[in-house]
C-alpha positions as CSV (number, residue, x, y, z in Angstrom):
1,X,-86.1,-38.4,-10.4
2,X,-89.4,-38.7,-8.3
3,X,-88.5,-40.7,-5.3
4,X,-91.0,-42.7,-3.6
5,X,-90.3,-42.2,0.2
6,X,-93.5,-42.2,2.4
7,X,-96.8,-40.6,1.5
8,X,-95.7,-36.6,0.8
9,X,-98.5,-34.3,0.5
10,X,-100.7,-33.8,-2.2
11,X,-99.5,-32.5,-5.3
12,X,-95.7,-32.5,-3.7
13,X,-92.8,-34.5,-5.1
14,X,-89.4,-35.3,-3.2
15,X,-86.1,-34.9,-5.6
16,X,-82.8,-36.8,-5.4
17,X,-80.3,-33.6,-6.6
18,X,-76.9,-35.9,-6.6
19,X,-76.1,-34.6,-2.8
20,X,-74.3,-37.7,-0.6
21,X,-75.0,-38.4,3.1
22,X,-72.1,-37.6,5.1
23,X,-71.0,-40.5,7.0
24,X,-67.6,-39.7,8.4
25,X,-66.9,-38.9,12.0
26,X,-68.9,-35.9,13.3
27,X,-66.1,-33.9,15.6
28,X,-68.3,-31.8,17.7
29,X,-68.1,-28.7,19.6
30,X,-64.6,-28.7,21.3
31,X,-63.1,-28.7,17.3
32,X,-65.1,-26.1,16.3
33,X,-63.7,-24.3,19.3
34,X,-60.4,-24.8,18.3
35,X,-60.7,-24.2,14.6
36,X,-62.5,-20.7,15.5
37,X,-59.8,-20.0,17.8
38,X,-56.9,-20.7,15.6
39,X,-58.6,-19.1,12.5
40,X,-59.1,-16.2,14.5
41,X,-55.9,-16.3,16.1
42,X,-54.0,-16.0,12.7
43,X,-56.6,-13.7,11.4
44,X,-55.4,-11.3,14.6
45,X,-51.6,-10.8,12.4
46,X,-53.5,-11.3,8.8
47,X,-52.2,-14.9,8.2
48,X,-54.7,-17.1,5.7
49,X,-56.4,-13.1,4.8
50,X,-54.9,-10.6,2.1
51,X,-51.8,-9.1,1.6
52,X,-52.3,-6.0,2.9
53,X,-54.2,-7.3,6.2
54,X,-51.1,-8.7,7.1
55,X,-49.3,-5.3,7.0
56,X,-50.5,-3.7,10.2
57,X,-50.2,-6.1,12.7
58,X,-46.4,-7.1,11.1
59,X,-45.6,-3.9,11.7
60,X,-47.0,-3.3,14.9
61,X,-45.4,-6.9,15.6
62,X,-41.6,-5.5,14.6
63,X,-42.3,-2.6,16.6
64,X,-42.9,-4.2,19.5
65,X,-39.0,-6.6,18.8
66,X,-36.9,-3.6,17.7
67,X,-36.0,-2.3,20.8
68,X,-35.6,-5.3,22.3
69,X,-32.8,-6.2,19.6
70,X,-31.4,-2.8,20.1
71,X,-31.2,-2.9,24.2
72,X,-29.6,-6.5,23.8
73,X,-27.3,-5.0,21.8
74,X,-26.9,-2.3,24.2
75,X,-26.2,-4.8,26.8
76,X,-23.9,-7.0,25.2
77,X,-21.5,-4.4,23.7
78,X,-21.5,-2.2,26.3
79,X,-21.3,-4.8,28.7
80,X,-24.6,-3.8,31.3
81,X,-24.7,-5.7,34.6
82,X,-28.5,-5.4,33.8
83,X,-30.8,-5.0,30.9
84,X,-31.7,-1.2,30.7
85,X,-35.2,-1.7,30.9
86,X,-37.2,-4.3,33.3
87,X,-38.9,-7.1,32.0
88,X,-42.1,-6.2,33.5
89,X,-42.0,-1.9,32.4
90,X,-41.0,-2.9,28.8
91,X,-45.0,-3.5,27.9
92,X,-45.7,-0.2,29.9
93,X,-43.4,1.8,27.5
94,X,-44.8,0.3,24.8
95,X,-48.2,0.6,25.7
96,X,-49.6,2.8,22.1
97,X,-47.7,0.2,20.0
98,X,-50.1,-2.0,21.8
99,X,-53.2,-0.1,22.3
100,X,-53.0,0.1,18.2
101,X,-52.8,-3.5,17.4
102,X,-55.8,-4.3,19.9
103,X,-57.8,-1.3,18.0
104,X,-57.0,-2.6,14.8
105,X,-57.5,-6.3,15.5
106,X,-60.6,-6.8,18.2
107,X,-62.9,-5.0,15.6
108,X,-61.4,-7.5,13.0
109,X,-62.2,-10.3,15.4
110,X,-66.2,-9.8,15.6
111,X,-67.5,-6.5,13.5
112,X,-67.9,-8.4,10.6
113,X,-69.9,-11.4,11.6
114,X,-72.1,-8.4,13.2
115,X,-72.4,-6.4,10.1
116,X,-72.8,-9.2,7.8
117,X,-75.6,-10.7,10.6
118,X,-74.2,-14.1,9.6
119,X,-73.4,-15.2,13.4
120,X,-77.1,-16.8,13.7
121,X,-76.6,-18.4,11.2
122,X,-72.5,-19.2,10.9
123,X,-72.3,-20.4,14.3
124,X,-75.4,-22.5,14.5
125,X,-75.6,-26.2,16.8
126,X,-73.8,-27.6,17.8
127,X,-71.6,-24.4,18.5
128,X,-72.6,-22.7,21.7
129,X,-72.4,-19.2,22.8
130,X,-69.9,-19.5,25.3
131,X,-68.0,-21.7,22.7
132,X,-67.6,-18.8,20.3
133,X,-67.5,-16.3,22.9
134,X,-64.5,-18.3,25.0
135,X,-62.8,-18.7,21.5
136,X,-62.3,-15.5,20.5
137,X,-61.4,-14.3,24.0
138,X,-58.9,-16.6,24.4
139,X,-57.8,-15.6,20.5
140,X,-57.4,-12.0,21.1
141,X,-55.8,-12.7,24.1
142,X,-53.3,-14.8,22.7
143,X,-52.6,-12.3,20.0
144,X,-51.9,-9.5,22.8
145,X,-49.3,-12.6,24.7
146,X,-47.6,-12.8,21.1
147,X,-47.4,-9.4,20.7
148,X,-46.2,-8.4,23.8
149,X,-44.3,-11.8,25.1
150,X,-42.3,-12.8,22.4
151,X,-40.2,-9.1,23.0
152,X,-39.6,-10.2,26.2
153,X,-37.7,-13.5,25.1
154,X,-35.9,-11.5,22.9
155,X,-34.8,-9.6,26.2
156,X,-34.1,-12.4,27.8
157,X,-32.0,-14.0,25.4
158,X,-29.8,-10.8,25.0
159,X,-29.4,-11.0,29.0
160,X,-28.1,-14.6,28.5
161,X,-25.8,-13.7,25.8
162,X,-24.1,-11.1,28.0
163,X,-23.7,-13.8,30.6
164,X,-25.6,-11.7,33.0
165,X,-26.7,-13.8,36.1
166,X,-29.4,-16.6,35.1
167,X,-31.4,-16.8,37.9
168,X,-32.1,-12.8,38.6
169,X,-32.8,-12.5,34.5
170,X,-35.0,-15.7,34.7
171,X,-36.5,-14.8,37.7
172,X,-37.1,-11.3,36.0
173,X,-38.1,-13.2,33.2
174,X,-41.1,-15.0,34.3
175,X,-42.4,-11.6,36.1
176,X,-42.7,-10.2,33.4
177,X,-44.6,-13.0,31.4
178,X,-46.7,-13.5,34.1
179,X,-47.4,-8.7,33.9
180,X,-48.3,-9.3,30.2
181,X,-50.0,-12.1,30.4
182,X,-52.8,-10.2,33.0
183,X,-52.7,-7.3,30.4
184,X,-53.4,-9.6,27.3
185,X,-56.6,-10.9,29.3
186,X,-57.7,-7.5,30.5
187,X,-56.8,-5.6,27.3
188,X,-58.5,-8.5,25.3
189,X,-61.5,-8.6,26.8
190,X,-62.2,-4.7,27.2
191,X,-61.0,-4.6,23.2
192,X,-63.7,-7.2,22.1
193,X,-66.5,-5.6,24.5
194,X,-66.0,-2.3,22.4
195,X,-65.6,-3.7,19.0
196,X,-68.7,-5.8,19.6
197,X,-71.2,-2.8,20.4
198,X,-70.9,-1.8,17.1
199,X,-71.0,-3.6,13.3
200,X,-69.3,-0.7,12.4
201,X,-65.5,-1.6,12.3
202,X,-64.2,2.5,12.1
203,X,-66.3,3.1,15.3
204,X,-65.0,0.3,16.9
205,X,-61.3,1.1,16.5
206,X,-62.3,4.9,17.5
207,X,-63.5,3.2,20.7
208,X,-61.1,1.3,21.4
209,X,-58.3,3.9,21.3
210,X,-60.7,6.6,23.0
211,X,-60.7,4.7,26.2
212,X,-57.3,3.0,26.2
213,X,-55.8,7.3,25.7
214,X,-58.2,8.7,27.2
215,X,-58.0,7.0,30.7
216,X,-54.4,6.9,30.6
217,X,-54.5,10.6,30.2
218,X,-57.0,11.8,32.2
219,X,-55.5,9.5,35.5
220,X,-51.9,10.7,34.4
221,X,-53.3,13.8,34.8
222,X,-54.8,13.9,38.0
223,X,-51.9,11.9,39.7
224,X,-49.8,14.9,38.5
225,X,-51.8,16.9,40.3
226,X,-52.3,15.2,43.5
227,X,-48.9,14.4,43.3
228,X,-48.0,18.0,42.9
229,X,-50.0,19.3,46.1
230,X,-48.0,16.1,47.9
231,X,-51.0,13.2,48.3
232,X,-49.3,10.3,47.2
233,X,-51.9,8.4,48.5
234,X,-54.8,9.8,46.0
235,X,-52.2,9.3,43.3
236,X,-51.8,5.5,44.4
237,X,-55.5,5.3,44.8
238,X,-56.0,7.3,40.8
239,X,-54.2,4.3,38.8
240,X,-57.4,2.2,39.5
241,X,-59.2,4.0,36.5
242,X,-57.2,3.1,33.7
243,X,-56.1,-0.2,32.1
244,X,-52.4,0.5,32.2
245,X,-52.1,2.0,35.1
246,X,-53.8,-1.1,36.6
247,X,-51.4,-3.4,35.4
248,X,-48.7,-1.3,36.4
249,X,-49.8,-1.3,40.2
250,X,-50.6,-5.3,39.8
251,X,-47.4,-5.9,38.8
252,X,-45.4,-3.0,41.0
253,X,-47.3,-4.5,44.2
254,X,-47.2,-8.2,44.1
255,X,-44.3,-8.6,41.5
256,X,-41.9,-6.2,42.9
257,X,-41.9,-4.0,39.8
258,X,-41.3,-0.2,39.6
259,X,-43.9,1.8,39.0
260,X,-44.8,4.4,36.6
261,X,-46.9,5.9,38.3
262,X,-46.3,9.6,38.3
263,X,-43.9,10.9,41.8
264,X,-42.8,7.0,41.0
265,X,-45.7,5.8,43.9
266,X,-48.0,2.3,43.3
267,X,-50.6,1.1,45.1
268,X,-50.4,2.8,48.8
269,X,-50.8,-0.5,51.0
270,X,-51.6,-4.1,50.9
271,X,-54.9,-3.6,51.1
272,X,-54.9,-1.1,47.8
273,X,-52.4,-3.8,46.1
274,X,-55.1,-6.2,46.5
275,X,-58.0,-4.2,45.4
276,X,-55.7,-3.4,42.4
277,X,-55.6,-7.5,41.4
278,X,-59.5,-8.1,42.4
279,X,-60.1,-5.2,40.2
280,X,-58.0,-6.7,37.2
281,X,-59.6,-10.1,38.0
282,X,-63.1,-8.8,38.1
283,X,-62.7,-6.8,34.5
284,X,-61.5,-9.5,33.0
285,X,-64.3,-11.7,34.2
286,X,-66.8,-9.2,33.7
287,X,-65.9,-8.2,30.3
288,X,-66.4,-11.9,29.4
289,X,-69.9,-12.1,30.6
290,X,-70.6,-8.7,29.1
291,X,-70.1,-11.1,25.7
292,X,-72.4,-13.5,26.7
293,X,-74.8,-11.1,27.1
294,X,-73.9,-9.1,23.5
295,X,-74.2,-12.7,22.1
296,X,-77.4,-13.2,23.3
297,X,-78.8,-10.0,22.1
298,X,-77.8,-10.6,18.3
299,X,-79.3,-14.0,18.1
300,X,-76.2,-16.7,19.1
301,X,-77.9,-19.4,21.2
């Protein structure tokens, strides 16, 4: 049906095709924030996707618990006067369990909307670039909490149920959320910078893994070797270069942690303890604006 609105130009014609106005209330940009987040969120352990995208991360997910169950029942039956391992080295061991959920899951987070080239157009106004960018950092992020803060009260609760004292193991406790929390920032944010270089979600896992083993190698290696010709200082000084071994000296400095470090030594002195956290603080704001920027280039804003 021809409808008669206005004067349309010559030879043109305006059709009604049954579509309805919608007149319901118009929710704006902080719930598309949270919808993005939360869909990506449960897209992070395959919840609302296939069957078989929900493998992976489960597993990765009951590998992270296991031990935990198995050193609370450790504790309890052999009746510890501590857990065997410390709240805030428990990530640290697990640290490839880890590294392979972030490879598997930061790709997942943003190749696709790069390969497909639908973020133009997906996330058009009223969504801003720092609205989709904040969402799925704070997504990932929350995903690497999960992953690695939920074995933690599964420690904790094993400490309580072998009446160990409350305040040391909650004490303990909130260290070591506050150790994994830092990491699930820092890891999330360098995971997402590296997936998002590339549409390509096999290159972006390779990525991912290449630096997170890589760096831990290589400054593993060279603190054996300082530590070997007796510079503990340089060996301190090395853990800078690497995400993990970052965290560890955060957390072995100003959380009273033990460190990993090889020879056992963190950060030298206050002043490398603090360089340590403004170094942590600064990835983790940088690899944030390093988004914008990516976001930028492909056409978001």
């Amino acid at each position: 049906m021809t409808v008669p609105t206005g004067e349309p130009p010559a030879g043109a014609s305006l059709y009604d095709i049954g579509y309805r106005h919608y007149d319901g209330e118009r929710l704006g940009r902080s719930y598309i924030r949270r919808a993005l987040f939360s869909q990506s969120l449960r897209g992070a352990y395959g919840l609302g996707r296939s069957g078989k995208s929900k493998v992976l991360p489960m597993i990765l997910f009951a590998a992270m618990c296991l031990p935990a169950l198995i050193l609370d029942a450790v504790t309890v039956y052999a009746h510890l006067h501590k857990p065997p391992v410390d709240y805030t080295r428990y990530a640290i061991y697990l640290q490839a369990v880890i590294g392979l959920f972030l490879a598997a899951q930061a790709p997942q987070a943003v190749s696709r909307d790069l390969r497909f080239k639908t973020v133009p157009l997906y996330f058009s106004r009223p969504l801003e670039r720092i609205d989709y960018v904040a969402a799925k950092f704070a997504a990932m992020a929350s995903a690497l909490f999960l992953l690695t803060g939920i074995p933690l009260v599964v420690l904790y609760a094993g400490a309580l149920l072998a009446k160990l004292d409350f305040w040391t193991q909650t004490a303990g406790f909130g260290k070591g959320l506050l150790s994994v929390a830092l990491l699930s920032l820092l890891f999330g944010g360098i995971g997402l910078v590296l997936a998002a270089l590339t549409p390509r979600r096999g290159f972006g896992v390779a990525a991912v893994i290449a630096v997170l083993v890589i760096s831990y190698g290589a400054v593993s290696t060279l603190q054996g070797i300082a530590y070997s010709r007796g510079n503990d200082t340089v060996t301190g000084w090395l853990g800078l270069f690497s995400p993990v071994t970052l965290i560890d000296g955060v957390q072995t400095w100003w959380l009273g942690a033990s460190s990993s470090f090889v020879g056992g030594y963190g950060p030298p002195n206050a002043v490398a303890g603090t360089v340590y956290l403004l170094v942590v603080l600064g990835l983790i704001a940088g690899t944030f604006a390093l988004l914008m920027r990516r976001y930028r280039k492909v056409g978001l804003g």
